[in-house]
DRENROKE-290889 format. One record per atom (N, C-alpha, C): residue in three letters; y, z, x; residue number from 1; atom name. Coordinates in Angstrom, 1 decimal, always signed. Atoms other than C-alpha are relative to their C-alpha. Layout:
<vokes>
> ala  Y  Z  X  NUM  CA
...
</vokes>
This chain:
<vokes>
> unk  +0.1  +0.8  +1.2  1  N
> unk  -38.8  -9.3  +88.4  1  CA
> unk  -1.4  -0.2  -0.4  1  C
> unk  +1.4  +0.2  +0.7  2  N
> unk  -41.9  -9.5  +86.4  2  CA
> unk  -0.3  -1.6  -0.5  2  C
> unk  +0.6  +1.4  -0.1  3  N
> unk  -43.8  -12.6  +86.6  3  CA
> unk  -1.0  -0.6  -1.6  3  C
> unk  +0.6  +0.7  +1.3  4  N
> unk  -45.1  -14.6  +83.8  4  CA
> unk  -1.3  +0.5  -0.3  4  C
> unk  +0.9  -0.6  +0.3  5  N
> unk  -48.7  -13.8  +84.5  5  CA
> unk  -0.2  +1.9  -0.6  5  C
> unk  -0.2  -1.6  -0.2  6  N
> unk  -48.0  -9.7  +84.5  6  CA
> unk  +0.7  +0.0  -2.1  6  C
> unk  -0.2  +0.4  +1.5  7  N
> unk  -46.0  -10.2  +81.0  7  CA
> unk  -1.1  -0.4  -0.9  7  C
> unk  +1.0  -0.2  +1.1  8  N
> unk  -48.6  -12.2  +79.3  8  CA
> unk  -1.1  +0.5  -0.2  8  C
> unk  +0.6  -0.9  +0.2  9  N
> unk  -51.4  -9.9  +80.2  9  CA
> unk  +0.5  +1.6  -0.6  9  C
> unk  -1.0  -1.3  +1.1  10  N
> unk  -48.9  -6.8  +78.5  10  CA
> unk  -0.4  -0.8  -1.3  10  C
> unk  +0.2  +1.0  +1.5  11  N
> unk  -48.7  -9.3  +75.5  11  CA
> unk  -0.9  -0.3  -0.9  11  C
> unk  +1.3  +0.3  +0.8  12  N
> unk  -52.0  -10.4  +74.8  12  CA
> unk  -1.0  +1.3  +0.3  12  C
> unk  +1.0  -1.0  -0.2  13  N
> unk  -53.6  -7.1  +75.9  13  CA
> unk  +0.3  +1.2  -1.0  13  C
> unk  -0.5  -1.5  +0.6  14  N
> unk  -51.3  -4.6  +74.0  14  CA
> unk  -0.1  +1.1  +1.0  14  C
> unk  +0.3  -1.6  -0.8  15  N
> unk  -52.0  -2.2  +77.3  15  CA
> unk  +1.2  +0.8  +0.2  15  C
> unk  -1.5  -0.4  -0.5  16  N
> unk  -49.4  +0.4  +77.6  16  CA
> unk  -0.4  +0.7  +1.5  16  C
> unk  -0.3  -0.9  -1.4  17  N
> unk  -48.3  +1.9  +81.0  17  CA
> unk  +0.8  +0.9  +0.5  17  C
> unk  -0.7  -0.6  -0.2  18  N
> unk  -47.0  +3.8  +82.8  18  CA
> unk  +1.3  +0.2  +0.7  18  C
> unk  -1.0  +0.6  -0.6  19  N
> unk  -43.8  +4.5  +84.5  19  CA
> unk  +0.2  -0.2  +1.5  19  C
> unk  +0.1  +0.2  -1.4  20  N
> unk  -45.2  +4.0  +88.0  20  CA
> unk  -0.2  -1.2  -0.1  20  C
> unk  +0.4  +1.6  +0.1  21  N
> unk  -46.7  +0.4  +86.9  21  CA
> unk  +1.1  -0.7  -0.4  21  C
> unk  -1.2  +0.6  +0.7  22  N
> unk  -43.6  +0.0  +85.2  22  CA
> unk  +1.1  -0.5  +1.0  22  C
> unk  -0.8  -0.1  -0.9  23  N
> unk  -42.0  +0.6  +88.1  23  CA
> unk  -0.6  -1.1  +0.9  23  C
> unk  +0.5  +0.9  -1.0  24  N
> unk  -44.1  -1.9  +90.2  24  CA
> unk  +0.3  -1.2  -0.3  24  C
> unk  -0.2  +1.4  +0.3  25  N
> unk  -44.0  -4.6  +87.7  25  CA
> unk  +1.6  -0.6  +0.0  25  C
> unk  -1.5  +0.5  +0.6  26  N
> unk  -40.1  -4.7  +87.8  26  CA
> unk  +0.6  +0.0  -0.8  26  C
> unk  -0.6  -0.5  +1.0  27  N
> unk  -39.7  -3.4  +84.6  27  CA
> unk  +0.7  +0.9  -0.5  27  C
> unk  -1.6  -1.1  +0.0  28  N
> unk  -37.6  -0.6  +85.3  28  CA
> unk  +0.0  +0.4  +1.5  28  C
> unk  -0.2  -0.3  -0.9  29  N
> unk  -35.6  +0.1  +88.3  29  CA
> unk  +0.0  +1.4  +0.5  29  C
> unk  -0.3  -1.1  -0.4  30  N
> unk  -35.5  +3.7  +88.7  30  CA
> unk  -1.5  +0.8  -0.9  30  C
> unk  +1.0  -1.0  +0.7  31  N
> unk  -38.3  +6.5  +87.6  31  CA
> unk  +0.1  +1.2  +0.5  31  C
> unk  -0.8  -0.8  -0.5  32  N
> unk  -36.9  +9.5  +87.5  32  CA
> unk  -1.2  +1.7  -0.7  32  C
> unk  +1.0  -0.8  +1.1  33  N
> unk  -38.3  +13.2  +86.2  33  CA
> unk  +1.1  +0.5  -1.2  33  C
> unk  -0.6  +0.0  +1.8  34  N
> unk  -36.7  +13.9  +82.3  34  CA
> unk  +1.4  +0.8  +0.3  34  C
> unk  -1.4  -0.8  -0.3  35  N
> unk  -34.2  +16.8  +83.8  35  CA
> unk  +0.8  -1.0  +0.5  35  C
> unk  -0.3  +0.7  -1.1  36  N
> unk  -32.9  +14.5  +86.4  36  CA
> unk  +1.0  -1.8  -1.0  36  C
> unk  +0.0  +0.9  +1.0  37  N
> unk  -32.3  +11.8  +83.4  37  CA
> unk  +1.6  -0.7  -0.3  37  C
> unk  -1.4  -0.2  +0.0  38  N
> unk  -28.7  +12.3  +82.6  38  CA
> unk  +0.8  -0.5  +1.1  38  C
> unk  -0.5  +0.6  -1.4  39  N
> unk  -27.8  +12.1  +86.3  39  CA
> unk  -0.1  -1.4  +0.2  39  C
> unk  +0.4  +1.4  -0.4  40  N
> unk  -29.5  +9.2  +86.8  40  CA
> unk  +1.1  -0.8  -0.3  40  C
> unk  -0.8  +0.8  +0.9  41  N
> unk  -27.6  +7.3  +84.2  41  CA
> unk  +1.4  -0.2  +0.3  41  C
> unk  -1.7  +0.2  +0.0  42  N
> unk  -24.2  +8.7  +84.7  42  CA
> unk  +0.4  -0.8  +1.5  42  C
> unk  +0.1  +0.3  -1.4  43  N
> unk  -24.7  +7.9  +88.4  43  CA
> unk  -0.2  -1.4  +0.2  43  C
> unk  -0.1  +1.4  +0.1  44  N
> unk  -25.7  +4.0  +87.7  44  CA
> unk  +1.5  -0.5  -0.9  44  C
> unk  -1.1  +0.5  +0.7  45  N
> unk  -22.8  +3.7  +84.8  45  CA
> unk  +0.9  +0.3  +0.9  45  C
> unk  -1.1  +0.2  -0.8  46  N
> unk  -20.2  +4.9  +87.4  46  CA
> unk  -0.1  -0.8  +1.2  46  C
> unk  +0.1  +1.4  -1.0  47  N
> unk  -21.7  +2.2  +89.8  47  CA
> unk  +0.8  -1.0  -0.4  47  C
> unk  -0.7  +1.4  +1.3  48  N
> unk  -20.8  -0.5  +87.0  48  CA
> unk  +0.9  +0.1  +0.0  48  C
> unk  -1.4  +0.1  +0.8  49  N
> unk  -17.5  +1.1  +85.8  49  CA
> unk  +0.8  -0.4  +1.6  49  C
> unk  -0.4  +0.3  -1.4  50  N
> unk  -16.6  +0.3  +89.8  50  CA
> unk  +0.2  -1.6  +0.1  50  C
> unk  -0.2  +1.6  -0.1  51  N
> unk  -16.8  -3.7  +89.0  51  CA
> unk  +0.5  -0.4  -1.1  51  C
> unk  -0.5  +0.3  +0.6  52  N
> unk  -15.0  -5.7  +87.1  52  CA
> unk  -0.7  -0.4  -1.3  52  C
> unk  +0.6  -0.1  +1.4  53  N
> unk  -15.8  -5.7  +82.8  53  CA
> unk  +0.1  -1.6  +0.1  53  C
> unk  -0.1  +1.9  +0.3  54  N
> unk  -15.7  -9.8  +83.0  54  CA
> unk  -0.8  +0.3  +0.7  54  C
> unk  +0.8  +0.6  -1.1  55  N
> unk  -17.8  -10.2  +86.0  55  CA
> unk  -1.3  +0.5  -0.5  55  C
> unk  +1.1  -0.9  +0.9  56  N
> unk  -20.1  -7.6  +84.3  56  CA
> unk  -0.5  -0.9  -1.4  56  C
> unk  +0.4  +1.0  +1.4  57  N
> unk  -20.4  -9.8  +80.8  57  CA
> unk  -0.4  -1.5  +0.8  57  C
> unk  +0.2  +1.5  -0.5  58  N
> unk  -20.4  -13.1  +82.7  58  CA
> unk  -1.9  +0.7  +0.8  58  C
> unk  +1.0  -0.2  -0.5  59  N
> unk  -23.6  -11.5  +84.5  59  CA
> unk  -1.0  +0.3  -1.2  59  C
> unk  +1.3  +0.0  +1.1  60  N
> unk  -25.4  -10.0  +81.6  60  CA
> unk  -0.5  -1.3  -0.9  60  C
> unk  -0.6  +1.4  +1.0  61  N
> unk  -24.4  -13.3  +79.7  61  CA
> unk  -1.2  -0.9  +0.7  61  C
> unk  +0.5  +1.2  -0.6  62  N
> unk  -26.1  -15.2  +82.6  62  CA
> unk  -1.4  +0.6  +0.3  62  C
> unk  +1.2  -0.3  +0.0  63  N
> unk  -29.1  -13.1  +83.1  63  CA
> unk  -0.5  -0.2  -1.7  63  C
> unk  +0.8  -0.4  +1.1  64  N
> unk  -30.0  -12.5  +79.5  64  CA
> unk  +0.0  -2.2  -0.4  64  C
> unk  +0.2  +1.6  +0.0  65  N
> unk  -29.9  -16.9  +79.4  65  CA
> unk  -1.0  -0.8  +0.9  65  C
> unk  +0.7  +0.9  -1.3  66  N
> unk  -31.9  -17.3  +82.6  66  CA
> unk  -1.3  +0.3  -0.1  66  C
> unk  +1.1  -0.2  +0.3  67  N
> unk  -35.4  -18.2  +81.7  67  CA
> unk  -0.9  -1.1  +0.9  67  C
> unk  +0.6  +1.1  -1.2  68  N
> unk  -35.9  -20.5  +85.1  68  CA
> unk  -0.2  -1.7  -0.7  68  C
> unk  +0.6  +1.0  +0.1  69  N
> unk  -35.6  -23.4  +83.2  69  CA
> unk  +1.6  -0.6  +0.4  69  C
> unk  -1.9  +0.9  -0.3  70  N
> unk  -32.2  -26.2  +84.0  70  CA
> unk  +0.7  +0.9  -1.0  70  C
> unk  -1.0  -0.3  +0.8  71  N
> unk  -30.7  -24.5  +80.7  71  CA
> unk  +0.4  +1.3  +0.5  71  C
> unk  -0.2  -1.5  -0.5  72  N
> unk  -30.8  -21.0  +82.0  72  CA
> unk  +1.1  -0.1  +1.2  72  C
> unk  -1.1  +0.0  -1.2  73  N
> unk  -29.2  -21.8  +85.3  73  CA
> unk  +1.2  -0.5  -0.1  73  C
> unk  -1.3  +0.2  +0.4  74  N
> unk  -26.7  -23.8  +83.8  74  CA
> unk  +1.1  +0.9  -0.5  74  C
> unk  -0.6  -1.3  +0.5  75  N
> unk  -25.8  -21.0  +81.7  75  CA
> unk  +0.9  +1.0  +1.2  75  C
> unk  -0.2  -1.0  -1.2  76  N
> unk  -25.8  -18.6  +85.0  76  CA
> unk  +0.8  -1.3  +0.8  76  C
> unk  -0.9  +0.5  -1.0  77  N
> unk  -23.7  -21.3  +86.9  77  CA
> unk  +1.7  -0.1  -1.0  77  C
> unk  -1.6  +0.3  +0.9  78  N
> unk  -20.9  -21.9  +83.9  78  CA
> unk  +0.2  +1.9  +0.0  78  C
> unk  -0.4  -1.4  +0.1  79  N
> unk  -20.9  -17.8  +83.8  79  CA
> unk  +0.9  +0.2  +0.9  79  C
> unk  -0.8  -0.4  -1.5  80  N
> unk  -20.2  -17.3  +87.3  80  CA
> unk  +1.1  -0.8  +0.3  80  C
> unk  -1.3  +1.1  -0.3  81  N
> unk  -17.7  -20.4  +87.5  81  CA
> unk  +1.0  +1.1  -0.9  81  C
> unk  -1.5  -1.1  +1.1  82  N
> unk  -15.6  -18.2  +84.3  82  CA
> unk  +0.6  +0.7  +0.9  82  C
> unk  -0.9  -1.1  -0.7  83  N
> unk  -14.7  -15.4  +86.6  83  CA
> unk  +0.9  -0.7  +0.9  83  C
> unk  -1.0  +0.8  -1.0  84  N
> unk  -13.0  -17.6  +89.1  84  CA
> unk  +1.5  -0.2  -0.9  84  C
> unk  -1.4  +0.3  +0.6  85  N
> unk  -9.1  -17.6  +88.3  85  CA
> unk  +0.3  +1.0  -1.4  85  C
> unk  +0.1  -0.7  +0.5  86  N
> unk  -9.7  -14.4  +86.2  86  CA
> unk  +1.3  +1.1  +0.2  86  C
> unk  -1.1  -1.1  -0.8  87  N
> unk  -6.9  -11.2  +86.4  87  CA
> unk  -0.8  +0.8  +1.1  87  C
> unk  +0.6  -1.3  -0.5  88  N
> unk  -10.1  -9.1  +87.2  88  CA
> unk  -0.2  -1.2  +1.8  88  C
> unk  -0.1  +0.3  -1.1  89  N
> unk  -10.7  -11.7  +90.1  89  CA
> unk  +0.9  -0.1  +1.0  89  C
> unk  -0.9  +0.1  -0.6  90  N
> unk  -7.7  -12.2  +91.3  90  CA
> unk  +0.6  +2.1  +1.1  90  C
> unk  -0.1  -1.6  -0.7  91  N
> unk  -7.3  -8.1  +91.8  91  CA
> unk  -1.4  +0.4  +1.4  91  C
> unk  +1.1  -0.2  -0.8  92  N
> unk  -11.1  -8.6  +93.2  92  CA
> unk  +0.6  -0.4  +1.4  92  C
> unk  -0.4  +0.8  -1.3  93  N
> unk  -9.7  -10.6  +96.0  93  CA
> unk  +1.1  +0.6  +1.0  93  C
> unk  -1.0  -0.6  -0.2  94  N
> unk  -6.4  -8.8  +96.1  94  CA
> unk  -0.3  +1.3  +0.8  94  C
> unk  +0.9  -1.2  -0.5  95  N
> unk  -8.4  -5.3  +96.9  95  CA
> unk  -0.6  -0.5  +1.1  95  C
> unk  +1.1  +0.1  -1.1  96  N
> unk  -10.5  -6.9  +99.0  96  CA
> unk  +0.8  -0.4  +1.2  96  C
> unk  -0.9  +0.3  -1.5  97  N
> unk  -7.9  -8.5  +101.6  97  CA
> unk  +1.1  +1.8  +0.8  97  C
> unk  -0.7  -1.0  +0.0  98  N
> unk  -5.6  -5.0  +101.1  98  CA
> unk  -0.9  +1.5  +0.2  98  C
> unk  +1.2  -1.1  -0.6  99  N
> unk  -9.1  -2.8  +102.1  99  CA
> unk  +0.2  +0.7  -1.0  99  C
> unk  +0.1  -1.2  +1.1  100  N
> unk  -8.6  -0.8  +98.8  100  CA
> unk  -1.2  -0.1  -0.6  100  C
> unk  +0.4  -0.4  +1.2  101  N
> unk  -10.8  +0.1  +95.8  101  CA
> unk  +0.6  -1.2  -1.0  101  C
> unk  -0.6  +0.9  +0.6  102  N
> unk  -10.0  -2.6  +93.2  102  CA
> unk  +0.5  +0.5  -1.6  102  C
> unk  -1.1  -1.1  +1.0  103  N
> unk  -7.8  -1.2  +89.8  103  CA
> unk  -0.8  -1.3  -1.3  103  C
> unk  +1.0  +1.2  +0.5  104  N
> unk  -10.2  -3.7  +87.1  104  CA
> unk  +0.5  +1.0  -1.7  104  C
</vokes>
């Protein structure tokens, strides 16, 4: 995660970087070479399409709200409460006692 100081020196400096600093500051998880690019991607989206499309919005929902202050976490705590008593949960759970793959 990139820290407030790290941001507003980007901000007020205008410096650009690269994608090894980019990679340091937490600004992107992966740094890949250009061929390789494609893979990457298809290889993280078939991580995702592996979890449930609620649990997945309730998450982005609650990250893109969480700015460390009470409102952010609130946000990120009513998100994560939603999925509870969900279908996609209910299969979560279901899969998970029955050792399978879950059908989402």
């Amino acid at each position: 995660m990139i820290g407030k100081g790290n941001a507003m020196e980007m901000i007020l400096t205008g410096e650009m970087i690269g994608a090894k600093r980019a990679l340091e500051l937490g600004l992107v998880t992966h740094v890949v070479a250009g061929e390789e690019l494609l893979s990457k991607a298809a290889s993280i989206a078939g991580n995702l399409l592996k979890n449930s499309p609620n649990a997945l919005n309730k998450a982005i929902t609650a990250v893109n709200a969480s700015d460390q202050t009470a409102a952010g976490f609130n946000v990120e705590m009513d998100q994560f409460s939603n999925c509870f008593g969900t279908e996609d949960f209910k299969e979560g759970v279901q899969a998970f006692l029955e050792k399978r793959k879950p059908n989402f």
